[in-house]
N, C-alpha and C positions, 0 to 999 in steps of 0.2 A: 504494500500500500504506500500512494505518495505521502511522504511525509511534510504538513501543512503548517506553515506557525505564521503566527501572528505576534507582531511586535505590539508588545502596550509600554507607554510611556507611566513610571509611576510615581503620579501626583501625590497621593497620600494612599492611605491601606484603605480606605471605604471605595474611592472609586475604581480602585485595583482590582478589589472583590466583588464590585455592582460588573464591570467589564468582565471580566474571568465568568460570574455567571453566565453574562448574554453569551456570550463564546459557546460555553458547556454544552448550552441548555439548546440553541438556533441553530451553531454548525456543526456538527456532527463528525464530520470530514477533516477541522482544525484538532492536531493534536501535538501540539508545539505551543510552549508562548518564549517570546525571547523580550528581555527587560532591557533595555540601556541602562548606564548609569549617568545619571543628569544631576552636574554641581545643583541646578537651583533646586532640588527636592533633598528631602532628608532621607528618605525613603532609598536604601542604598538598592543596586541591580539583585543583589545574593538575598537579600532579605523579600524584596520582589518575586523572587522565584519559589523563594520559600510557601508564600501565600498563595502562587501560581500550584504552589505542589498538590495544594488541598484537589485540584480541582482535573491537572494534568500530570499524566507522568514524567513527561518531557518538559523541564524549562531551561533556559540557555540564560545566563548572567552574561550581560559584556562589563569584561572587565578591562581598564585604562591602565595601559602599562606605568605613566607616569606617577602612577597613585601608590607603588609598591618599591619600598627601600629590596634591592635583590639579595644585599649582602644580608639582609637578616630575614629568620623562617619567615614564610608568608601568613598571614594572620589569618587569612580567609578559607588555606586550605582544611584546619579543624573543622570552620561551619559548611564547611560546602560535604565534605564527610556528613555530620550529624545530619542532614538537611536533607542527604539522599542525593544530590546536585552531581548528577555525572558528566554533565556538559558544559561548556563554558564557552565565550567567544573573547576573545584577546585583541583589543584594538590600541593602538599609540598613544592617541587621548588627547585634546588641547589645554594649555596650561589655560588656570582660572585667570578672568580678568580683575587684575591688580593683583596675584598671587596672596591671595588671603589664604588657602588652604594650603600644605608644604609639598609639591610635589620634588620626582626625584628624576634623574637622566637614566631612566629604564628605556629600552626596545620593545617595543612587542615582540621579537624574536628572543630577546633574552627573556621576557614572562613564558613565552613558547615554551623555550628549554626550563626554567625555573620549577616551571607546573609542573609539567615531565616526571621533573626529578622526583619532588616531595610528594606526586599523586600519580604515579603512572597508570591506575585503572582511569584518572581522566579523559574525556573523550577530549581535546584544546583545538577550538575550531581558529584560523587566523581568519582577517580579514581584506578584501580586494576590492581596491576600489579603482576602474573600471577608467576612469575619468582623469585620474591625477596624471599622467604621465605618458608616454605610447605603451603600446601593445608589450611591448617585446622587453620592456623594462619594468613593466607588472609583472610577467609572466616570469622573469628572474627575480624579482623578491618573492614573488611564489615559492619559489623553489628553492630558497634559504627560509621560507619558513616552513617548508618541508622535512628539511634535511632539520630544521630544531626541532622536530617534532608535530607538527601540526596534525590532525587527524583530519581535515576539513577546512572549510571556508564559507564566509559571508559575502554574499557582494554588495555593493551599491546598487541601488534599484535602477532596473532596467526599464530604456523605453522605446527600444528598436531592438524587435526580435533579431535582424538579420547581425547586429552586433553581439546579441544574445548567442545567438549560432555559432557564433565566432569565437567567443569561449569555453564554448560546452564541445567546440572541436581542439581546440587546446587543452582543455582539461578533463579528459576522458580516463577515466577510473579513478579521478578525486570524487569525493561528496561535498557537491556544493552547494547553499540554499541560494537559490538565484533571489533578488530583492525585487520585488514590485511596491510601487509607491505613487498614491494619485496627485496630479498637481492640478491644482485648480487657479485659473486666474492669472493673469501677465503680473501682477503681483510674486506670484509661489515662482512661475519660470523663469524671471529674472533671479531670484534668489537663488535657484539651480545653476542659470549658468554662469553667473558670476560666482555664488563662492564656492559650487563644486565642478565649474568647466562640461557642463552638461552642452552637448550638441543634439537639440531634439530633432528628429527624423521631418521631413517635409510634411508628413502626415498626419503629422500630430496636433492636436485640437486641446487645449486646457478646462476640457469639458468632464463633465462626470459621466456621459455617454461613452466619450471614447478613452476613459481609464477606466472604464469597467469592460467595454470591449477587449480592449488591450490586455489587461490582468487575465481574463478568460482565455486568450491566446499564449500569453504565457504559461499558464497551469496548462493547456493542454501539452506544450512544446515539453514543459517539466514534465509531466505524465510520462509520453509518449518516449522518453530520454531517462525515465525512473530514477528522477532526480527529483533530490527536496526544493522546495518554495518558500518564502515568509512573505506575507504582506505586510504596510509598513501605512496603516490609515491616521493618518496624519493630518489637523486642521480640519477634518472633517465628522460628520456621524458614521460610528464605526459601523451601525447596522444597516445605513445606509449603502454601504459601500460594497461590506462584506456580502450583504443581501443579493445584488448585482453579480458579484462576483462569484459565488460560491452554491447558486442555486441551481440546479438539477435540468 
């Protein structure tokens, strides 16, 4: 079966737990949730998933390399044990603005290897992002975060299958959750291509018609390629979205 998540952002533990039920309870088919970790909540990723557990077997913490001293044990590995937390996603992290909180000059590839060590039953998904760089200079950080250990990968949400295609022919026998995510509004597409170098296809409409088309075109391409998926409903109603996307 494909394996389906859904990313929730977590604001506080009531609307984590109002979201996690509509998930349960409407899509049947979602059996993933993946949490970010987000300075402005207090609501850390690992403690998110924690509550995600009640509900799913699968929850994915992203955890920010910046955020973990390597030279000493990692603190999170004890709770992510206690927690039942067998997966994880490992991204670089942006330092906070005005460094109020103490980060460190960690790698995502040295958390890679770090996790490895102190948890090797971890599944340590890295993450790709699609957009930052050419082809051929993702696909070699790919591949040093392979060789640290990576089981997997996330991507940056896709919005041209035929680019989608493009990777899923490069990285054939990884398990990757390919990202889908709606943008609504010359508002949201500006913020895409300017701070993550998003080039949207000709075709593409900042409508909720044709990012719910398009998400269903991807879950089939994922299907059809028995590869994992996350959707990423964002600025918008999650059941609205999900409902489009995910119905029969």
């Amino acid at each position: 079966m494909t394996r389906i998540a859904v990313e929730l952002v977590p604001r506080n533990e009531q609307t984590l737990l109002e979201e996690l039920q509509v998930i349960h309870t409407h899509y049947p088919t979602v059996n993933v949730i993946n949490i970010p970790d987000l300075l402005r909540f207090d609501l850390r990723s690992w403690e998110g998933c924690c509550i995600a557990k009640r509900f799913f077997t699968s929850a994915i913490p992203h955890l920010r390399a910046i955020d973990f001293n390597l030279n000493e044990p990692l603190p999170v590995v004890p709770y992510l044990r206690a927690a039942q937390i067998t997966e994880v996603l490992v991204l670089q992290g942006d330092p906070p603005q005005g460094m109020e909180r103490k980060v460190y000059p960690s790698t995502s590839i040295e958390l890679i290897r770090k996790l490895k060590e102190e948890m090797p039953e971890l599944r340590v998904y890295g993450a790709i992002d699609q957009y930052r760089t050419s082809m051929r200079q993702e696909l070699n950080y790919i591949k040093r975060k392979i060789a640290a250990g990576a089981d997997g990968f996330f991507t940056q949400p896709f919005f041209d299958l035929r680019f989608m295609e493009m990777y899923m022919d490069a990285l054939q026998g990884q398990e990757v959750f390919w990202g889908v995510s709606p943008v609504l509004g010359e508002k949201s597409v500006n913020y895409w291509e300017t701070k993550n170098n998003v080039v949207f296809p000709a075709r593409f409409q900042p409508t909720l018609e044709w990012n719910i088309g398009f998400a269903r075109e991807a879950l089939a391409l994922a299907g059809s390629a028995a590869s994992p998926i996350y959707f990423m409903p964002i600025r918008m109603d999650m059941q609205t979205y999900l409902g489009g996307v995910l119905k029969d």
